[in-house]
N, C-alpha and C positions, 0 to 999 in steps of 0.2 A: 504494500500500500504506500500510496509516495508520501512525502514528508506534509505538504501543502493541506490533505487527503486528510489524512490523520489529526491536524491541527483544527481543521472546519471540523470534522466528528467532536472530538473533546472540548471548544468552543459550543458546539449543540447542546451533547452533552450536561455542560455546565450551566450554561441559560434555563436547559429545560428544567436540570433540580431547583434554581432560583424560582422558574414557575409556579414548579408544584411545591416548594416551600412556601410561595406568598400565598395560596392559595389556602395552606394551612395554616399557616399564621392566621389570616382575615377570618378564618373559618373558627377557629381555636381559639386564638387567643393566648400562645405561650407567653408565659406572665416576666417582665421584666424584672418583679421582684419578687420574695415568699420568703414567708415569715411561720420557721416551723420551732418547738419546743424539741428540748436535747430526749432524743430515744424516741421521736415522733418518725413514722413512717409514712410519705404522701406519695401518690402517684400524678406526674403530668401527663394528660392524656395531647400527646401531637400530633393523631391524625396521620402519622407517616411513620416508619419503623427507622426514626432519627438514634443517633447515638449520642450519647452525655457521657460527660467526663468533669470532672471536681479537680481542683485545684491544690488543696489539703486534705487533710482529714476530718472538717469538720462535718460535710456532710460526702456519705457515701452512696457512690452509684451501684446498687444490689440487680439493680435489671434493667435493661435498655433494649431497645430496639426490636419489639414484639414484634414480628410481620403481620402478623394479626390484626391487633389494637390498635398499634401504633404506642403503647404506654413505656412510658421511662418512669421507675421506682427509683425512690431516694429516703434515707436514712441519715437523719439529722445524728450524730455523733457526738457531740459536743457541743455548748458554747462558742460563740463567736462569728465574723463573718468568713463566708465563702464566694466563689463566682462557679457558676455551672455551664459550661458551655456544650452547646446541642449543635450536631454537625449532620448533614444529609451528604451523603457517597462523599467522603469524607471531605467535605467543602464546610466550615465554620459558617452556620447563618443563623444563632443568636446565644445574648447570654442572657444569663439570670442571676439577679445580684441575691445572695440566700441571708436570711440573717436567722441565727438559731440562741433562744433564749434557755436558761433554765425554769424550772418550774415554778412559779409563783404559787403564793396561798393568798387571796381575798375573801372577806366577808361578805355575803351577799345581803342588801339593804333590803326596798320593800316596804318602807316606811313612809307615811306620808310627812312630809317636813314643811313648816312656814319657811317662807324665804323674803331677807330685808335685805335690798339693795343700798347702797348709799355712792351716789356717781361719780366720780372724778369730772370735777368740774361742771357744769350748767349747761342742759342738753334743751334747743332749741326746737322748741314744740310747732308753735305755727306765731306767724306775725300776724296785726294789727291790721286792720282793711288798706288805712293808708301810707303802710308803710310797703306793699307788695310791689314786686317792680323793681324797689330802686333803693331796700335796705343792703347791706353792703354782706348780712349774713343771710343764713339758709336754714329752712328748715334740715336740723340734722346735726346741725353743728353743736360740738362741744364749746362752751366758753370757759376758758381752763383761768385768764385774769386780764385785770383792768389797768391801761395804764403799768405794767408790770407787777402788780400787785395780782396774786393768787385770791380765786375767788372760788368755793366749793359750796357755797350754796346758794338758793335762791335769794337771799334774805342778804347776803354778800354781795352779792352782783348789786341788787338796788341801790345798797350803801353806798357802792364807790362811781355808781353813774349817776345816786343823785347828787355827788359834790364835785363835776366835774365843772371846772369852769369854761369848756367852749362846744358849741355845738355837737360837736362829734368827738370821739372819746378812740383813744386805741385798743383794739382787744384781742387779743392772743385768744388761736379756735383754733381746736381740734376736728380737723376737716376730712374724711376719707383715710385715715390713718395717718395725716401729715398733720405738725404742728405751723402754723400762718399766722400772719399778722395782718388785720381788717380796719379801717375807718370804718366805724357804725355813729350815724343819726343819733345823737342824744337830748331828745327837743322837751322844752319845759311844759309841765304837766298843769294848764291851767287851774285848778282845781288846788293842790295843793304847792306848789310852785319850784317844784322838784323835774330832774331831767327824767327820764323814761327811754329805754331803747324802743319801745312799742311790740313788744314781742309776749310770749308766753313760754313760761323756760321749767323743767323739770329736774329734782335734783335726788331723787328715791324713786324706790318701787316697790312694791312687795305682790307675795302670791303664796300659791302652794305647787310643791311639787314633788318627787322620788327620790329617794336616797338610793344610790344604786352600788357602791361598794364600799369598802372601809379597807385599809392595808392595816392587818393585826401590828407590821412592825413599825409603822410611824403614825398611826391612827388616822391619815391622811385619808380624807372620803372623794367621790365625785357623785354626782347627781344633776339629773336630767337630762342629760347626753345630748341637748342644745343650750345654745344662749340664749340668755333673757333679753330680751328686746322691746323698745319701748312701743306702746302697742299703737300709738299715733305715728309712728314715722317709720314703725319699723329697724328702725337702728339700732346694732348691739351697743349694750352701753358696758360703758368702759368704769369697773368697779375700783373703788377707792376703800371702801372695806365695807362689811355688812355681817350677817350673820347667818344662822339657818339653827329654826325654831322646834321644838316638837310640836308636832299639828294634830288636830281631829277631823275627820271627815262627818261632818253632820248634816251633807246630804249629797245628791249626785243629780244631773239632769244627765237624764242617756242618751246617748247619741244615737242618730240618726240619717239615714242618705243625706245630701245635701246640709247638714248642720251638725258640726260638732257636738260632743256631750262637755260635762264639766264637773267635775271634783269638789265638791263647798266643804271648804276646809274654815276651820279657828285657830287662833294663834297667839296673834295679838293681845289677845285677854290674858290669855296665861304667861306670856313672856321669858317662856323659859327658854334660853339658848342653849343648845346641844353643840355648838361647834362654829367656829369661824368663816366668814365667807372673804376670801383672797384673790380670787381669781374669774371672772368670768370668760369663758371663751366660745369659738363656735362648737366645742363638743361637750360643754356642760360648765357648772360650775364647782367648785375644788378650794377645799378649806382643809382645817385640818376639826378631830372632834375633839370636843371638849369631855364628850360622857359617849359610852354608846349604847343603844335602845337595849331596851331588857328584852324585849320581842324577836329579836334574831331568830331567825326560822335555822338559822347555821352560823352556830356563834364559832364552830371550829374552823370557819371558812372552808372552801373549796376550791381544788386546784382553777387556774385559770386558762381559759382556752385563745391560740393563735386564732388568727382569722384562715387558717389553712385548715384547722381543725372541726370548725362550723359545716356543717350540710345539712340538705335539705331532707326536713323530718320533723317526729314528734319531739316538743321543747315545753318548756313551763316559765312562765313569767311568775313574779313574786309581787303583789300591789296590794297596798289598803285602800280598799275601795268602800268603807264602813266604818263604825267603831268597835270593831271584832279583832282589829287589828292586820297585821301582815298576812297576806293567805297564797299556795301555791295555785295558779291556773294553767289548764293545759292550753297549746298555742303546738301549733306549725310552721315549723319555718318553711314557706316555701321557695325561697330563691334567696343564695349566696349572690353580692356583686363581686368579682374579682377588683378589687382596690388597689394599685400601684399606688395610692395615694390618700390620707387619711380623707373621711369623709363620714356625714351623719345618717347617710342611707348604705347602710353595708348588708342589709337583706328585708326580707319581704315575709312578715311574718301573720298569721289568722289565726283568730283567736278561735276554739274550739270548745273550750268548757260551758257546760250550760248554764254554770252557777254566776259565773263572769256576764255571762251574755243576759242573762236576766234580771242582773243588777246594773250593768254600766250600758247593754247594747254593743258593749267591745271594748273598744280603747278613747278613752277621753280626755280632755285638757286634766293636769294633774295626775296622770299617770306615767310622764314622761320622768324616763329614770327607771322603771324597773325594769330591775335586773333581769336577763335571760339566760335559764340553764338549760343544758344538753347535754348526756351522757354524763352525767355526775357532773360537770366542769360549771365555771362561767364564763358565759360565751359574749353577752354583749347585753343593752340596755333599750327600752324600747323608745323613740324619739320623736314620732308622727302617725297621726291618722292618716286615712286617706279619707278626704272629706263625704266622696259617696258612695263610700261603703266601712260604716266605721267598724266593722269585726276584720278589718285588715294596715295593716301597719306597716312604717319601716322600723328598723334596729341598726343600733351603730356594736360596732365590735369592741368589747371590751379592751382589748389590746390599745385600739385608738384612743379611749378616755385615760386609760394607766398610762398610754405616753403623755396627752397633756397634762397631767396632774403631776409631772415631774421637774 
């Protein structure tokens, strides 16, 4: 065969496995990253009877290249990271970055909790009719201080715009995550003969919501597996400290297609704080506790599960939906997302028990945070309904809240 000959074959050749690799790839989905527990065993299913090889020892390649399947088996080893690369007729066409944890112990929560915000800085709710157009702020905006002067509450802010002496004032705003500096309108208030920004500005919040796990070794908790957000503008707000309360549920409105349900919890009367509130983020909020619930349904905690270890199947959530206190219900997960990327929808979960369903209709405002087990482990937190159909949900992976909480 001549030289020329040969070279057009193996050039074919090699386009054609990039083909039929991209074709598995778009089809599949071989995952960029995964995130397994040490002595954990996972299969990638590729569609093609690809071959994988590891780097070290941290994870090991037990089977590759099924002609069958197409599945490559992997065996977490040890702690630490690895890179796994997957090759078709022995041509390199992708890697996967592996990170392998030890085993964690979490407590699982289930408790319904009051929650007190307190903002950092003065969150801009809506303006004044005449001041639309052409005020120099937005709805949305943090006002962090006046003139350089720090301002954290509502009651702060007025002070220092009613002694300003010229029409417009400077004000440092927390804007889309960037810290700015604004000329804002500070026009005198006929009436009592003070300046005014013209605005309507929020500096707290409170609610109720799910305590979804506790670390036995630093008492460090997370709950609700979103952010609190303020419910006129939407914006998370950015916490400065607060707390997180023991609560009672003393009543429920149930949800329904097209209309959320709702949790009527108490708190406030009683005031008793179970634990600090430090942090709010987009996967919950994270304090540490001060005391923890005598109601633990598993005060000895439970191993904690990767997001490679979730599938789809029967699972139990853990919610006070009552004054009965914590109770388990059953649920199905029916759909894992593949996540390269943290996120508050990491599966699709329906609620299944009829004690649940006959008390809440499914999943309701204030049951966000509880916990999700599977196979003895916990897996993740429940974080949204779906407005019309509320016996179905998303869940975030516990994995995702344990890394923000650190």
């Amino acid at each position: 065969m001549a030289k020329g000959t040969r070279r057009a074959i193996g050039a074919a050749l090699a386009l054609t496995a990039m083909g039929i690799y991209g074709w598995a790839q778009a089809s599949y989905g071989l995952p960029d990253a995964l995130y397994l527990s040490a002595g954990q065993t996972h299969v990638v299913k590729t569609g093609l009877p690809l071959l994988a090889s590891a780097e070290d020892g941290v994870v090991q390649v037990i089977a590759s290249g099924d002609e069958r399947l197409g599945d490559v088996t992997l065996a977490a080893q040890e702690t630490g990271e690895s890179v796994v690369t997957f090759s078709l007729l022995g041509v390199p066409v992708h890697t996967t970055q592996v990170s392998v944890t030890g085993e964690r112990v979490l407590i699982p929560g289930g408790q319904a909790v009051g929650v007190a915000l307190k903002t950092r800085g003065v969150l801009v709710v809506s303006k004044a009719g005449d001041e639309r157009g052409r005020s120099a702020l937005r709805t949305g905006d943090v006002i962090t201080n006046v003139a350089g002067e720090a301002v954290t509450s509502a009651a702060e802010l007025s002070a220092c715009v009613a002694k300003a002496a010229q029409e417009t004032v400077e004000l440092g705003v927390l804007r889309g995550g960037k810290q700015i500096t604004v000329e804002a309108a500070a026009k005198i208030d006929p009436t009592d003969g003070k300046r005014r920004l013209g605005i309507w500005v929020r500096d707290s919040t409170a609610g109720v919501g799910t305590l979804s796990f506790i670390d036995p070794e630093t008492n460090v908790y997370g709950a609700l597996g979103h952010a609190i957000v303020d419910a006129d503008t939407g914006s998370m707000l950015a916490a400065q400290d607060g707390a997180i309360m023991s609560a009672r549920v003393v009543g429920v409105a149930k949800g329904q297609s097209g209309a959320a349900g709702e949790l009527k919890g108490s708190f406030l009367k009683e005031n008793h704080q179970i634990g600090t509130l430090e942090t709010n983020c987009a996967y919950g909020i994270y304090g540490v506790m001060n005391e923890r619930p005598g109601d633990l349904l598993y005060p000895d905690g439970l191993p904690m599960a990767v997001r490679s270890e979730v599938v789809p199947g029967p699972a139990t959530i853990i919610s006070t939906v009552d004054g009965d206190g914590p109770k388990e219900y059953e649920i199905e997960i029916v759909k894992c997302f593949p996540q390269d990327e943290p996120g508050q929808k990491g599966m699709v979960i329906h609620v299944t028990d009829e004690r649940l369903l006959g008390k809440t209709g499914g999943i309701v405002q204030g049951m966000s945070g509880s916990p999700i087990i599977q196979n003895g482990k916990l897996v993740g937190a429940v974080t949204h309904v779906l407005v019309n159909d509320p016996t179905r949900g998303y869940g975030i992976f516990i994995e995702t809240m344990l890394a923000a909480a650190q």
